[in-house]
Phi, psi and omega in degrees: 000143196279119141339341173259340145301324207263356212243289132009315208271334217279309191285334188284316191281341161309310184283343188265000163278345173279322175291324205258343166267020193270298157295352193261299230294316154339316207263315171330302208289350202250312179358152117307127171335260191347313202286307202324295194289307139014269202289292214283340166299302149355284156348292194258341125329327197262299215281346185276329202267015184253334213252291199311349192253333147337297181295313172299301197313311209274340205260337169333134175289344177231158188249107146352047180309316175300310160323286153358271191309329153265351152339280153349293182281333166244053197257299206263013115341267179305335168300324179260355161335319222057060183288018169275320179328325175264038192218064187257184190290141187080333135295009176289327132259181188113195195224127116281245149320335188189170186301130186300136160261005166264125163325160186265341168281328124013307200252339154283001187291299169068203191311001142307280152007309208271304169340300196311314191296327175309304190308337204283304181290004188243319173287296193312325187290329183269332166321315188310298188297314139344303174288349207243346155254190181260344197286093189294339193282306179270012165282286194301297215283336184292312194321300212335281166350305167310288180313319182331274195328331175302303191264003171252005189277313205273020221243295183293311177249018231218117180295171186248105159309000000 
């Protein structure tokens, strides 16, 4: 994929997540907990089968660039959403698809709670950049990084199913 694609495709997916969370933001203040918790399981579904295709791409007997990058792009899309908006007052229990997995301490966290989500969107953004080159050793050391963040969210706030 042409760096004048990829920059196109970044925009195209960037601007309809800004439209479509433009209108959702509106919808948010009003919302039900449940839909919150929803949107927000939803969310990170995406974000694990996108983590997950990464992984394949990189675990491939030949390497997957292209993949990679959208993966990538749409790693750090949705990472720069504001998938904080979906953790609001009143989801700390209930079911959405399913009974919420964030601790309740999650939501007394206050700026941990905003670190974490920074780390998360400042590694997926480097992924990008990352991808975009050949260098598969340092594609795999970014992922890490990536999951790092992953794992350090559910390490702390995420019940253990």
């Amino acid at each position: 994929m042409r760096k004048s694609h990829q920059v196109l495709l970044a925009s195209v997916i960037g601007g309809s997540l800004l439209a479509a969370s433009a209108g959702v933001y509106a919808q948010q203040a009003a919302a039900k907990p449940e839909t919150l918790i929803k949107w927000r399981q939803s969310v990170f579904q995406v974000i694990g089968w996108t983590c997950g295709r990464v992984k394949l791409a990189l675990e491939a007997a030949v390497y997957d660039k292209d993949e990679v990058i959208k993966a990538a792009t749409a790693l750090a899309a949705v990472s720069n959403s504001g998938i904080g908006s979906l953790f609001a007052a009143g989801t700390e229990q209930g079911k959405g698809w399913h009974d919420t997995a964030t601790k309740p301490e999650f939501f007394a966290a206050g700026s941990k709670a905003g670190e974490i989500a920074g780390n998360l969107a400042r590694e997926t953004n480097e992924l990008v950049k990352v991808a975009n080159t050949s260098d598969v050793a340092a594609v795999k050391a970014q992922f890490g990084k990536v999951t790092a963040t992953c794992k350090a969210c559910h390490d702390d706030y995420r019940i253990k199913l």
